[in-house]
C-alpha positions, -999 to 999 in steps of 0.1 A, spaced: 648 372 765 632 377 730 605 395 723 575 381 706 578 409 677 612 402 671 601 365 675 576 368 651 600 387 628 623 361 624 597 336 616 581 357 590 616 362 570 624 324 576 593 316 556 597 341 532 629 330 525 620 295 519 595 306 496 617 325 477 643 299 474 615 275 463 609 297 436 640 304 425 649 265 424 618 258 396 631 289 375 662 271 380 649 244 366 628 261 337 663 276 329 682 242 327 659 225 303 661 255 281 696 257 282 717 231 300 749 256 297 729 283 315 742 276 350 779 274 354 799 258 384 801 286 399 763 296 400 759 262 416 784 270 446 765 300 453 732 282 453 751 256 479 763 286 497 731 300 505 712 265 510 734 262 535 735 289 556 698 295 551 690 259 566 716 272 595 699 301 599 669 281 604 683 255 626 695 283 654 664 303 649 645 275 659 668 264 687 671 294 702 635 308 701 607 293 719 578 307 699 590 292 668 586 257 671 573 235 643 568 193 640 599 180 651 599 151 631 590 167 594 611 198 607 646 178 607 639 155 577 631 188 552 662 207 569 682 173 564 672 169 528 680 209 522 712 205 542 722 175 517 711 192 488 730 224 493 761 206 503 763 186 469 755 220 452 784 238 471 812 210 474 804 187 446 786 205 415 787 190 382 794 154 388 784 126 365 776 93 372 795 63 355 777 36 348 787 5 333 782 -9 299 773 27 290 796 48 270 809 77 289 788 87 320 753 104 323 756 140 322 754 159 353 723 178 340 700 150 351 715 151 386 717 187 387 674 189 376 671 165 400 687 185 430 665 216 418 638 197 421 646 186 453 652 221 466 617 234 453 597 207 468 616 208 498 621 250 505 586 249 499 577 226 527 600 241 553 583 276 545 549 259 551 568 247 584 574 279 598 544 296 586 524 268 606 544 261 639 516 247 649 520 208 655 484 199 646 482 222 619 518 211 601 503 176 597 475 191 579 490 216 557 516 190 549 488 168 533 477 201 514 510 213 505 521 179 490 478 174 476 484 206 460 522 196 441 503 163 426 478 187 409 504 214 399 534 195 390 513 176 360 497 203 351 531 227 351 545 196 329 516 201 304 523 236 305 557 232 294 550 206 271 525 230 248 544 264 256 574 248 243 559 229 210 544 262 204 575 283 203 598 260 181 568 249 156 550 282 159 571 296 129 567 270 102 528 272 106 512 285 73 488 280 53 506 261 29 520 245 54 483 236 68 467 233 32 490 215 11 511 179 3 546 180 7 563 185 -27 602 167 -29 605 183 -65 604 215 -52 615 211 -14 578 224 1 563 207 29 525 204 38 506 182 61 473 184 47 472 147 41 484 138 72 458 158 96 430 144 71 440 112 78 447 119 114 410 130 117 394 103 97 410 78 119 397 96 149 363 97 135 361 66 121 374 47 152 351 69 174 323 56 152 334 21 155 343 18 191 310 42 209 274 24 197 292 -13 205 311 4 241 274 22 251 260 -6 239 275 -36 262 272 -9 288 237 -9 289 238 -46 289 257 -48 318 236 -24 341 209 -28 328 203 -66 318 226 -87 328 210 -108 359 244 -129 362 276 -114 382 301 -135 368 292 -119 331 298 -82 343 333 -101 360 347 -117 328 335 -85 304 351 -65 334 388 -83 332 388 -90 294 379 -45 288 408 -39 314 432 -65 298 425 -48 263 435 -15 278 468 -27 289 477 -45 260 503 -28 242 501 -12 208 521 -28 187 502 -59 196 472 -45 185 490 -34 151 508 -69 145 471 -82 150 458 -58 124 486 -66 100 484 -107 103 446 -107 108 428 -76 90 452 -63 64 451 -100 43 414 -103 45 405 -69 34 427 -55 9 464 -73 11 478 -38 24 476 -9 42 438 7 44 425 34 62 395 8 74 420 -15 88 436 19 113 401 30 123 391 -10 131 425 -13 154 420 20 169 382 12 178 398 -20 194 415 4 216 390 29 226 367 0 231 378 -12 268 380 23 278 345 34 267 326 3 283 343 11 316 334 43 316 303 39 297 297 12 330 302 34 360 282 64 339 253 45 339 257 28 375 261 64 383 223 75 377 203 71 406 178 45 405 153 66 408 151 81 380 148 44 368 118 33 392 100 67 391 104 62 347 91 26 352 59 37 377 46 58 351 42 29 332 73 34 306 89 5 291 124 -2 304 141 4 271 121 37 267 134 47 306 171 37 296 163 60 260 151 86 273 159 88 314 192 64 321 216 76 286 209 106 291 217 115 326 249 94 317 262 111 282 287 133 302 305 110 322 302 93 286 319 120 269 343 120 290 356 85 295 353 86 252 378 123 254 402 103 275 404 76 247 407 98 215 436 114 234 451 84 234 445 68 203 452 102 185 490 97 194 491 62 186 520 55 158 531 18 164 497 0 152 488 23 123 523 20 110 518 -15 104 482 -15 88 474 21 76 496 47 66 524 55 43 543 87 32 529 114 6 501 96 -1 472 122 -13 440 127 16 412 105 16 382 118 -5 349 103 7 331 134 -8 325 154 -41 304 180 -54 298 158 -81 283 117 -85 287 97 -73 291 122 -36 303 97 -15 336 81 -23 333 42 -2 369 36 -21 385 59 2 383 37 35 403 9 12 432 30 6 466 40 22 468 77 44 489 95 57 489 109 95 505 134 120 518 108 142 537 87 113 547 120 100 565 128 131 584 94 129 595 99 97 607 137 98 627 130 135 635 94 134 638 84 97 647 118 83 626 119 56 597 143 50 616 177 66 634 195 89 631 191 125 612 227 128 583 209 105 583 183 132 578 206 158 552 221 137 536 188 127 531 181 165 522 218 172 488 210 148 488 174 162 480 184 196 456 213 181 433 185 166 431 165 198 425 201 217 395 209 189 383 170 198 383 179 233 367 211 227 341 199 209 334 165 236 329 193 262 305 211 243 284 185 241 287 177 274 281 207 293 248 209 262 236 174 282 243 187 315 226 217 311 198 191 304 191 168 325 193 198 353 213 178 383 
């Protein structure tokens, strides 16, 4: 007969041993998109090799000691799926797939990620297994356990996303890079154009797309009597938002660019980005404002208040954060966006947009009616056409890229933890 210490003992290593594996497999796969040669055929047996007898182990610890005994039915399909894995790893590592009409196969590096990513979600749920042995409790933690992966996984991703745009653009970042136009004479690069344009685009759009987004917003909550008008602005907003880009930039170059200058403007980007921020910021704009409690409405109202005072001064306020937000989520979007301004707005080494001077006339309206240049475009023509740099300068372009949409961000939540603080709920 065992003894419930050595019983316990067991259970404690199985776990722990699951844990570790789990771990090991995501710095596996950290490793492999580093450096697809890292892991050899070799290293890959020995990963099957101890998949294997660990899920053994497992399997005869569990069968032959009553204490330990976790959910049957998610118990055998994670041991399954571990059992599979590490037998692919052991007897059949570095296979690629033929497929056909494709030349050559896939490479075994996508199957291999694959397997590793296998192996860390599924170690990880057999050590939540025999941690909780409990049958009511291994339901429950398995809802946590695979809760918590949809909230780490992305955010991991992200992580790797920015560490690694970092560390290959990281070392072309100067300030000449930052502060200067690109120079073919002399073989210099600079973005300044581009992230003036980049930001103009943002702005301008933001300007554009907010007022008129607020705006039917308020109508909707607070005016329209009618159901079917909230209905038809409802599905025409969501069927903008899922309209693809390039539709919105082939609109912008048959409909905008002839009727304002006969080419590319900046005015004619910030327009077709505003079309695309626009859905998004009614519907958020929408549930921000159905979101205040009426309250705050009838108590405004009582006092004797007007109603456009109350929505003024009582209902925009309470909203502006879930405002900003929904607005964040756009600019993140439309900061990216290549396809449409290609078409309508930019153009390589062009000079940044001037709307001011220290001199008159101080604002430059000219400016909104000529070509730019911006980070996104850039990046297309470094990588794809090969003009404009090296592929370190795209790294580096996307490296300040993602800092302007970060300083957008920044400065959204700043003003919306400023209107949280107060309205005081």
């Amino acid at each position: 007969m065992i003894s419930n210490r050595f019983a316990l003992l067991v259970k404690k290593s199985i776990y722990l041993l699951w844990f570790l594996l789990s771990l090991c497999s995501i710095l596996g796969i950290v490793r492999l998109i580093l450096d697809t040669d890292a892991l050899s055929t070799l290293n890959l047996n020995i990963v099957g090799g101890v998949v294997v007898s660990l899920t053994s182990l497992t399997f005869i610890a569990n069968w032959m000691i009553e204490e330990i005994q976790p959910q049957f039915g998610q118990f055998v399909f994670a041991l399954f799926l571990m059992l599979f894995t590490g037998v692919v790893f052991l007897f059949f590592p570095n296979q690629g797939v033929v497929l056909p009409d494709l030349e050559g196969e896939v490479t075994p590096i996508l199957a291999t990620l694959s397997l590793f990513f296998v192996l860390a979600i599924g170690s990880g749920w057999l050590g939540f297994l025999q941690l909780m042995d409990n049958p009511a409790l291994n339901s429950q933690s398995a809802v946590k356990y695979f809760t918590a992966l949809s909230v780490v996984v992305p955010l991991a991703v992200l992580a790797f996303f920015v560490i690694y745009t970092i560390t290959e653009g990281s070392g072309v970042i100067t300030w000449r890079f930052i502060s200067q136009r690109s120079d073919l004479m002399r073989g210099t690069a600079g973005i300044f154009p581009a992230i003036m344009g980049t930001v103009w685009l943002i702005v301008g759009a933001t300007l554009l797309a907010v007022p008129i987004g607020v705006g039917a917003a308020v109508f909707l909550t607070e005016y329209a009597k009618r159901k079917w008008i909230k209905q038809l602005v409802g599905v025409t907003a969501d069927c903008l938002w899922s309209t693809p880009s390039i539709v919105f930039g082939l609109f912008g170059y048959i409909f905008l660019v002839p009727r304002i200058t006969g080419h590319s403007t900046l005015l004619a980007g910030q327009i077709i980005l505003a079309s695309m921020l626009l859905p998004l910021t009614i519907a958020t704009s929408t549930e921000a404002l159905i979101s205040v409690p009426d309250e705050f409405r009838s108590g405004s109202l009582a006092l004797g208040s007007s109603n456009w005072w109350t929505i003024r001064t009582v209902v925009l306020p309470s909203a502006v954060p879930s405002i900003v937000t929904g607005v964040l989520l756009g600019i993140g979007r439309i900061a990216g966006e290549t396809a449409p301004i290609m078409l309508i707005a930019v153009t390589s080494h062009t000079t940044a947009p001037k709307f001011f001077s220290l001199g008159a006339p101080y604002f430059h309206l000219g400016a909104l009616f000529r070509e730019i240049d911006a980070l996104p475009y850039r990046l297309y023509s470094i990588y794809k056409a090969g003009v404009g740099g090296s592929i370190h300068e795209a790294w580096g372009t996307a490296l300040v890229l993602i800092a302007i949409v970060l300083l957008f961000y920044g400065l959204g939540i700043v003003t919306r933890s400023y209107f949280r603080r107060r309205r005081g709920w």
